[in-house]
N, C-alpha and C positions, 0 to 999 in steps of 0.2 A: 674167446679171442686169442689168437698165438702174438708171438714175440715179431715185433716190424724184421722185417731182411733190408738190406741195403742194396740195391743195383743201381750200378752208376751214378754212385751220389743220392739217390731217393732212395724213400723209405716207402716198402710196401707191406700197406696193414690191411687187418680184416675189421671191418665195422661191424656191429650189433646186430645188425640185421643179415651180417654172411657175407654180404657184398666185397669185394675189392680196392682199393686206392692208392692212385700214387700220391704219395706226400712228402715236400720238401722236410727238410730239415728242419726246419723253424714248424712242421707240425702243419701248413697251407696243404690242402688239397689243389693238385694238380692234374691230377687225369681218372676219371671211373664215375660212375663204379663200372665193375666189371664182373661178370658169374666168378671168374677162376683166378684163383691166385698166376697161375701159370699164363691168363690173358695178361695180366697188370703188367708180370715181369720181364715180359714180351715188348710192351708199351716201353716201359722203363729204358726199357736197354737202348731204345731209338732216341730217346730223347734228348736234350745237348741241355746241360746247366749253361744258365746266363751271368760270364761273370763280366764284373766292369775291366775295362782295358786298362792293361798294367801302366803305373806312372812312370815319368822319364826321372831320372834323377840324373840332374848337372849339364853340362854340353857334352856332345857326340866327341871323342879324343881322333879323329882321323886325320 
């Protein structure tokens, strides 16, 4: 197994059996398997992290 790489916020590893994966950060599987490291990394790059919408803090000064 090699060292995870990081595209756009995932992490793409090789599992035991050769295959491919994208996985968050918290280590969830996300997208694969895949034959190629170079399929996953392809995946990776389209995909968009889901964050929550930023909070407001105070009233608008306008």
């Amino acid at each position: 197994m090699s060292v995870a790489k990081s595209v756009n916020g995932f992490l793409i590893n090789q599992a035991k059996d050769g295959q491919w994966w994208v996985d968050s950060v918290g280590g969830e599987n996300i997208a694969g398997p895949f034959p190629t490291e170079a399929l996953a990394i392809e995946v990776a790059s389209v995909l968009e992290l889901e964050h929550p919408a930023p909070k407001r803090r105070g009233k608008d000064k306008s």
